[in-house]
PLY file of the C-alpha trace (Angstrom):
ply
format ascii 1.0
element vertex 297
property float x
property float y
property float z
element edge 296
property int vertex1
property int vertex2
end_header
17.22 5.97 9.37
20.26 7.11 11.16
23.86 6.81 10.95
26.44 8.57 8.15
26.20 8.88 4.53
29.15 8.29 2.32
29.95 10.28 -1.12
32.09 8.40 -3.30
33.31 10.77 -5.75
36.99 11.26 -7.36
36.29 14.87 -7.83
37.47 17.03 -5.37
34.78 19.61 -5.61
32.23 17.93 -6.63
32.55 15.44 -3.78
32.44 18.53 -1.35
30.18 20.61 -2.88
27.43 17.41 -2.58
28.77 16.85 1.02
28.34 20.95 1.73
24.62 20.31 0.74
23.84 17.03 2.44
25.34 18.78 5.65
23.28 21.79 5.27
20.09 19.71 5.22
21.01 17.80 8.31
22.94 14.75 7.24
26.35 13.32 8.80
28.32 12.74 5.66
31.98 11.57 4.95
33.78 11.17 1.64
35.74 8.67 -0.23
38.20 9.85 -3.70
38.20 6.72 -5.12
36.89 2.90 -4.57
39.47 1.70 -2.54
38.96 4.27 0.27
35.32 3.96 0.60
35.91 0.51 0.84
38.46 1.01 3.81
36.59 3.65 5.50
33.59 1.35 5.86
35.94 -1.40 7.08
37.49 0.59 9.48
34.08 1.98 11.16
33.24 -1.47 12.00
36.90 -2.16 12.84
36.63 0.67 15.38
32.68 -1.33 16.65
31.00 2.08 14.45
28.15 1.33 12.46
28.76 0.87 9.30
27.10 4.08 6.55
23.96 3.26 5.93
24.16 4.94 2.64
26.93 5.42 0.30
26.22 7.89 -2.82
28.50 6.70 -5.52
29.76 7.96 -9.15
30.20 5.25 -11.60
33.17 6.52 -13.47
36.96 6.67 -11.62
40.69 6.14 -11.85
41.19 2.94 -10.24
41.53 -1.06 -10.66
37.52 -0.42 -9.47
35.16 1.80 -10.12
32.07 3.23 -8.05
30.11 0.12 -8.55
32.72 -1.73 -8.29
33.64 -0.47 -4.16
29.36 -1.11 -3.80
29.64 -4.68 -5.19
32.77 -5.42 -2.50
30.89 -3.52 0.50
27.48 -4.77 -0.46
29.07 -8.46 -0.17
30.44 -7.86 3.18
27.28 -5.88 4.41
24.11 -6.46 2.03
21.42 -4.40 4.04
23.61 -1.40 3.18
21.63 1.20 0.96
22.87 2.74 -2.09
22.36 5.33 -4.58
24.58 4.92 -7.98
24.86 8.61 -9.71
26.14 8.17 -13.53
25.91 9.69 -16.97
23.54 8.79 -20.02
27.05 6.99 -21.51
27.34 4.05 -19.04
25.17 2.19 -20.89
26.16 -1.29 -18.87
25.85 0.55 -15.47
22.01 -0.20 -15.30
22.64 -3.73 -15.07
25.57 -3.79 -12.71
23.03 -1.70 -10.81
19.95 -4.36 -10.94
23.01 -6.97 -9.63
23.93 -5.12 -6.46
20.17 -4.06 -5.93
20.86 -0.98 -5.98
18.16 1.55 -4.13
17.88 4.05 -6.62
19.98 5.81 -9.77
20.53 9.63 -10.90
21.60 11.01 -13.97
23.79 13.95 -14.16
22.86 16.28 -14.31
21.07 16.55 -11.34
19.69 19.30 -9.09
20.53 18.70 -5.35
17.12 18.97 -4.48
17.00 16.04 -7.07
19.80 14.26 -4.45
18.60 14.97 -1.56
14.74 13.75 -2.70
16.38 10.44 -3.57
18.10 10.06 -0.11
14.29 10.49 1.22
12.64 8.25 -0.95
15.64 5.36 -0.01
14.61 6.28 3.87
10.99 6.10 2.84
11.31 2.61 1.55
13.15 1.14 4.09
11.89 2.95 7.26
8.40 2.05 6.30
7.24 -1.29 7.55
6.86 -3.67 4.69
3.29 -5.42 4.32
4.98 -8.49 5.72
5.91 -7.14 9.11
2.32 -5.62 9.33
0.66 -9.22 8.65
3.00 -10.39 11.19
2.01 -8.00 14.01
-1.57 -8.75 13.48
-1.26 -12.32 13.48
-1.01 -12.84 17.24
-0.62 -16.72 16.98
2.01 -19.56 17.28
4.07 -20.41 14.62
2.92 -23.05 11.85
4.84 -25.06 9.57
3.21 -22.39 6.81
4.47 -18.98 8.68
8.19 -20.78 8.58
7.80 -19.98 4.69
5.83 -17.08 4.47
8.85 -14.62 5.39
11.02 -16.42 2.38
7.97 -15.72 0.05
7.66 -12.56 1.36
11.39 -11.84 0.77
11.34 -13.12 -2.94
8.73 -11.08 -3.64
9.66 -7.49 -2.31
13.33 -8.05 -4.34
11.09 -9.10 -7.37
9.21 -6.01 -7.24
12.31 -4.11 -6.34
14.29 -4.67 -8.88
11.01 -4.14 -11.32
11.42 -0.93 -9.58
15.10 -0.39 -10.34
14.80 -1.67 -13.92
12.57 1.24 -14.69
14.30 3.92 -12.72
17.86 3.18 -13.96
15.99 2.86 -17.84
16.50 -0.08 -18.49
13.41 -1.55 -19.80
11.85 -0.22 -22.79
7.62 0.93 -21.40
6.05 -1.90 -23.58
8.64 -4.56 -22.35
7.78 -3.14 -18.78
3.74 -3.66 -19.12
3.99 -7.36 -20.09
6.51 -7.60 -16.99
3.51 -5.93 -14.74
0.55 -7.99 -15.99
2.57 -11.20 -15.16
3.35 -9.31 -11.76
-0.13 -8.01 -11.17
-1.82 -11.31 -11.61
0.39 -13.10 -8.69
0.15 -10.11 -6.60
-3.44 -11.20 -6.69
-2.93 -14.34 -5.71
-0.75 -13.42 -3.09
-3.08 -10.80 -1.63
-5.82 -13.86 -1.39
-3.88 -16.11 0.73
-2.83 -13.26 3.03
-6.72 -12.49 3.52
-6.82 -16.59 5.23
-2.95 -16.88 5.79
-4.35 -20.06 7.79
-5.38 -22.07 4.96
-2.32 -21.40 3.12
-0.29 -24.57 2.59
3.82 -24.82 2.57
3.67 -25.90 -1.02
1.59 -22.66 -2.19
4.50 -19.95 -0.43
7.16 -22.06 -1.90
5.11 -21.63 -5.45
5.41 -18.47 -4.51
8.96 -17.75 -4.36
9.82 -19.59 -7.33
7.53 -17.48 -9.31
8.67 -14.35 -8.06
12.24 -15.21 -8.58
11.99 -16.61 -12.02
10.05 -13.22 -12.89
13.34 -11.36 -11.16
15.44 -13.31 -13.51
13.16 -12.44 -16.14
13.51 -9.20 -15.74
17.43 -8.93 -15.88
17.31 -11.07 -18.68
14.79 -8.78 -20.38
17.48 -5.70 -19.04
20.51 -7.06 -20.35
19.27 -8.13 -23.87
17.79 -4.61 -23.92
14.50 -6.50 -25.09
11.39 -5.06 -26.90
8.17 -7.05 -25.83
5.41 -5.94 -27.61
2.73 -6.05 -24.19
-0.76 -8.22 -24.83
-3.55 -7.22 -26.37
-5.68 -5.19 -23.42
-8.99 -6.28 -22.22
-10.97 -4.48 -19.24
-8.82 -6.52 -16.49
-5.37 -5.53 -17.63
-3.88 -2.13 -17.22
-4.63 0.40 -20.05
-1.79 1.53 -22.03
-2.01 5.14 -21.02
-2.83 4.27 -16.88
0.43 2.37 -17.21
2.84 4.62 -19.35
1.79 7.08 -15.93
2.24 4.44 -13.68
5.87 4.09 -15.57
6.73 8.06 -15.41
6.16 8.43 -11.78
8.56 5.64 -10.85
11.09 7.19 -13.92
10.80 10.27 -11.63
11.26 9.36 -8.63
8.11 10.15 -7.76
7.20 6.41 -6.43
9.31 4.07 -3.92
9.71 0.22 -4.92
7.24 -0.38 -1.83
4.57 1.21 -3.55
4.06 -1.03 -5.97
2.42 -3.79 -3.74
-0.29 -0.62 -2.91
-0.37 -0.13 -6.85
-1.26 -3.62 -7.56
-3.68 -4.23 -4.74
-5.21 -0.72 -6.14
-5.88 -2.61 -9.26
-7.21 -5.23 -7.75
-9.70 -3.20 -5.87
-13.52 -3.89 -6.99
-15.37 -0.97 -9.13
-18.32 -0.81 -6.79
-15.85 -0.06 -4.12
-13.83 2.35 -5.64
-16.85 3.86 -6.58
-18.55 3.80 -3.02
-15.11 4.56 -0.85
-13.31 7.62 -0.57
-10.52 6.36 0.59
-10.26 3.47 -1.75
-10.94 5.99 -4.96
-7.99 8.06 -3.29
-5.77 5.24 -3.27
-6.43 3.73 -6.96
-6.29 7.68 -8.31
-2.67 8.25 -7.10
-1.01 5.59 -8.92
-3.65 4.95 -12.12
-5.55 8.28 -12.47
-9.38 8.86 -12.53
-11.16 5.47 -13.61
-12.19 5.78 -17.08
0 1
1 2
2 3
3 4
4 5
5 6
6 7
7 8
8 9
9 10
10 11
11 12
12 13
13 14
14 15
15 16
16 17
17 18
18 19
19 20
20 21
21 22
22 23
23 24
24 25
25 26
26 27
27 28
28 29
29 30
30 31
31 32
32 33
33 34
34 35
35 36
36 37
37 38
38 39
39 40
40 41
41 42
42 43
43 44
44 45
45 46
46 47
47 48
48 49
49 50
50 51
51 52
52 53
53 54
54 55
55 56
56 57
57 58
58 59
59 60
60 61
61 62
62 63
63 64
64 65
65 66
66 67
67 68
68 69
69 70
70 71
71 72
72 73
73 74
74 75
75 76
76 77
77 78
78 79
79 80
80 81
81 82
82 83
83 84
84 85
85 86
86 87
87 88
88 89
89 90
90 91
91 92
92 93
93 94
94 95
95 96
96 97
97 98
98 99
99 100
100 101
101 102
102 103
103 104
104 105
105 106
106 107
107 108
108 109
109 110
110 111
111 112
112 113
113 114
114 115
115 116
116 117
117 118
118 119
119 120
120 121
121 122
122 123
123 124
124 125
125 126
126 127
127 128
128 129
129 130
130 131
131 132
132 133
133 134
134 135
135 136
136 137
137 138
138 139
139 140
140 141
141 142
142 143
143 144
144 145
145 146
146 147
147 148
148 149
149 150
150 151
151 152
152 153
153 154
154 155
155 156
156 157
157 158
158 159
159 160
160 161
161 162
162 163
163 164
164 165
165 166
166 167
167 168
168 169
169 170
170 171
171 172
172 173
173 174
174 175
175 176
176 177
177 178
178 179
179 180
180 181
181 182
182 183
183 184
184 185
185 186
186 187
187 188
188 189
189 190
190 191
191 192
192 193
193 194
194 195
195 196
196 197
197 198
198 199
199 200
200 201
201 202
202 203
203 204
204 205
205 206
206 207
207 208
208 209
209 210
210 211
211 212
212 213
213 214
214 215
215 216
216 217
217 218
218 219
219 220
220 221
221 222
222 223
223 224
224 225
225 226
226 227
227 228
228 229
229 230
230 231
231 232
232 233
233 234
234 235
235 236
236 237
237 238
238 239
239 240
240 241
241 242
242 243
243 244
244 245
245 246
246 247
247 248
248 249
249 250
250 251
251 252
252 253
253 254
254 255
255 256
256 257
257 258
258 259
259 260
260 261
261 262
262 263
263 264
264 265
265 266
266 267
267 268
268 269
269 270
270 271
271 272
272 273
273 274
274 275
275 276
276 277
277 278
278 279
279 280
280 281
281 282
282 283
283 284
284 285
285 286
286 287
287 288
288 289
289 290
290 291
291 292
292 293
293 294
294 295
295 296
């Protein structure tokens, strides 16, 4: 992903000691001292027919009628595809949620290492650079359109947010990792589904994709309700076809560090989903279930 990176931070040497080392690793970067003038320095790029950054690295805490978030919630509005990482301390306890609201792409704590930065700029590229599963059904469906494609994209939509803000929930910390495993066995069990009617997209009815979308956006509000109340959901008793408790606490880790972008999670469920005789039988398959739920017990 091209184009300039933009460090919103109101101190002076912090903001150019992070734009010294995104420079040095091969980034364009500019910098903003407060909310307002990130907010008129994206304006005026587009004013000028520039791009507008692609990604804008933002402190929470600043002098100012608005804060970091706040300049993100304005710009986001005016430009939603923009791509953001919100960098905050352990204090900011309602920052997690302001975060889930703007859909934010990822979240530090300070301290941080800049490799710690610079990793998170590259797992933001990785997410978004990356076809989604959606555009890779779509090439490979080499047919007219149907009354059902029309709402496959708006499923499609619903569901990578859904799973996104899962995603953003976890990194940010704020779901609890029991409240998180009831959120995944709901999600796991219509990633199933969905994975079924993408194996015969054909047969798939309007009705079913709009089903769809409803259930993936009531489980997004679900989530941020789940967030905000800072909820403790004790996850269902396991049985052989739900996650174990320890397969999911390191599901939960990677994604708490960084190590896992919210695209993977699609992979992760259809991982689950994959039959023991083949994961038994195929390399590859075994490969693919190992990196996100470990050796099968």
């Amino acid at each position: 992903m091209s184009g300039s990176i933009l460090v919103l931070e109101d101190d002076e040497d912090l903001r150019e000691l992070t734009m010294d080392i995104l420079e040095f690793r091969g980034f364009e970067v500019e910098g903003a001292a407060n909310a307002e003038e990130a907010i008129f320095k994206d304006r005026q790029r587009r004013e000028k027919k520039l791009s507008g950054y692609w990604l804008i690295i933002s402190d929470v805490r600043m002098a100012g009628s608005r804060d970091g978030v706040g300049a993100l919630e304005v710009i986001k509005q005016e430009r939603p595809e923009l791509r953001c990482i919100i960098i905050t301390g352990y204090a900011d306890q309602s920052v997690p949620l302001r975060a889930l609201r703007i859909k934010a792409d990822d979240y530090l704590y300070k301290p941080f290492e800049s490799n710690e930065l610079v990793a998170a700029i590259k797992r933001v590229q990785d997410n978004h650079q990356s076809k989604s599963l959606f555009q890779k059904v779509k090439d490979l469906l080499s047919r007219p359109k149907t009354q059902t494609d029309k709402n496959f994209p708006i499923a499609q939509k619903f569901r990578e947010s859904c799973l996104h803000y899962f995603w953003v929930a976890i990194r940010s910390k704020a779901l609890y990792h029991e409240t998180a495993i009831s959120i995944w066995d709901q999600l796991e069990e219509i990633e199933l589904r969905f994975m079924e009617c993408l194996a015969d997209p054909n047969e798939v009815t309007l009705e079913v994709w709009r089903r769809f979308t409803a259930e993936y956006a009531a489980n997004q509000e679900r989530i941020n309700k789940l967030a905000r109340e800072k909820a403790f959901i004790s996850a269902q008793a396991r049985n052989p076809k739900l996650v174990s408790k320890p397969s999911f606490r390191a599901f939960f880790d990677k994604i708490q560090a960084g190590q896992l972008v919210s695209q993977d999670l699609i992979q992760a469920a259809y991982a689950r989903n994959l039959s023991l005789e083949r994961i038994q039988q195929d390399p590859s398959s075994k490969n693919l279930y190992e990196q996100f739920w470990g050796a099968l017990p």
